[in-house]
Structure formats: C-alpha cells, structure tokens
Phi, psi and omega in degrees: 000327188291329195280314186297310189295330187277335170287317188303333176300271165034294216286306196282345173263009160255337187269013168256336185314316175278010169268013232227280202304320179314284198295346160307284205288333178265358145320115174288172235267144168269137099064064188242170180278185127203171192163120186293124183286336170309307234253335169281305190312312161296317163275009147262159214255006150286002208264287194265355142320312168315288171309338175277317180296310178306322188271322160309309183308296213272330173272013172267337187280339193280332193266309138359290201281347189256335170298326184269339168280339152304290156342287173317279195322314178318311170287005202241316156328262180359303185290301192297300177302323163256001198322304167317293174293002189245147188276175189292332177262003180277310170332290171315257204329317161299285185321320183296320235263304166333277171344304184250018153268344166264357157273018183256291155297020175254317195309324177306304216267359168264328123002286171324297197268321153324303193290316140355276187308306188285342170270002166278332176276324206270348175277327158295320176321268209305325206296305159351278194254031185275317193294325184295324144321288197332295190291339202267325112347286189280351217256344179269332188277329173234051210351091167255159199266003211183162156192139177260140177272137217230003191290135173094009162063060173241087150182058185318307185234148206219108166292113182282015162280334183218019167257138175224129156291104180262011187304301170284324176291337178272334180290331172287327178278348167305319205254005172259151176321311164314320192283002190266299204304167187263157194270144156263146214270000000 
C-alpha cells in the first residue's frame, strides 16, 4: 500500500511539474533583505537612551569599585608602615584583615561585571526587539524571502536583481508612530 502511494504521489508531482516551471519562470526573481544592524541600531534613540542608562549604572559600580581600592591602599600603607612594630599576632591580623579585603574586592568586581553584562541585556532587550519588528515588518512589506545582517563584513557583494538595502525603509518604520507602541506577543 505504501509503495502505490508513493508512486501515485510521484505520478502527480511530475505531471504538475511543467506548469509549476511556467508559472517559475513568469515569477519575478525572488528577493532577499540586507542592512546593518549596528548601523539602524545607533541611530535609534531608544539605543541610546539604553546606553546613557548603562553608562550611569556603570560609573556608579566604577565609583564604587575605586572607594574600595582606595580603602585597600590606605590599609595596605598602614600595614606596610607598621609592619616592623607589630608582634606576630597583630602582623596575622593585619595581613587576614588584608586578605579578605582583596578578596572582597576581587568577588565586588566579578560580582560587577555579571550585574553589568544582565542590566546591559535587560536595557537592550526591548531596543533588540523593536528593531527586529521593524526588519521583520518591511522584509514582509516588501516580500522577501529572508534579510541578512551584513555586520562583520559577511556579505562582502549583493547581486542588485536580488538584493534590497532595507537600511532606510526600517529607520521609517522605526520613526513612525506604530513603531514606538510595543508589540503583542
């Protein structure tokens, strides 16, 4: 029984084939996008509302991080300066008290830089995906079959029969008003 189906499918996708190559050929060429996403991305301007929020965040953890280093040297003069005058066990003490303030400050900066790296995604995360409606949008508004990101110079040549530079039709749809509202999922 499996085999008579596969031949009668068989049968019907060759006797449709040439109207299928006909209707290929008076088809125009189909269609792909391209468009740097960096380069849409820097100009809008929630992109750089993000970057200004990131950049607040991050010189408070840098102001943060230069008070505790600060902190270390003073004691670490200290330490140096009395070294000579301290019996062995004030020596220890001073050294542990050393220790686990540079271990304190190595956990702050790895600590940091986690926190950093997840409020940096979670402030990119919407501007990501209004740009991605956006390409995602014109690339259906000008039926393509596909659009390529062209960042990292991986799309060195564009045949212009079958390439379109959407870089200005996604900053228009960026800058109209429906694109500002949030999408429904």
């Amino acid at each position: 029984m499996h085999f008579h189906l596969k031949t009668l499918l068989a049968a019907l996708l060759l006797a449709f084939l040439p109207f299928v190559e006909v209707s290929a050929q008076e088809a125009r060429v189909p269609q792909f996008g391209y468009l740097s996403f960096k380069e849409v991305l820097h100009q809008m301007p929630d992109y750089k509302k993000a970057q200004e929020d990131f950049a607040a965040l991050k010189a408070r953890y840098d102001a943060e991080t230069a008070r505790s280093e600060e902190e270390f040297q003073l004691k670490f003069a200290e330490f140096l300066q009395g070294q000579k005058d301290f019996p062995p066990s004030i020596l220890q003490k001073r050294q542990a008290e050393l220790q686990d303030l540079m271990d304190k400050s190595i956990n702050f900066r790895r600590e940091t830089q986690r926190l950093l790296a997840q409020a940096e995604a979670e402030l990119m995360a919407p501007v990501n995906a209004r740009l991605d409606e956006a390409v995602k949008a014109v690339g259906a508004d000008l039926g393509l079959i596909f659009v390529l990101n062209t960042d990292g110079n991986s799309l060195p040549f564009v045949h212009p029969q079958v390439g379109v530079n959407i870089t200005l039709p996604v900053l228009q749809k960026l800058d109209s008003p429906q694109a500002s509202e949030p999408a429904e999922p």
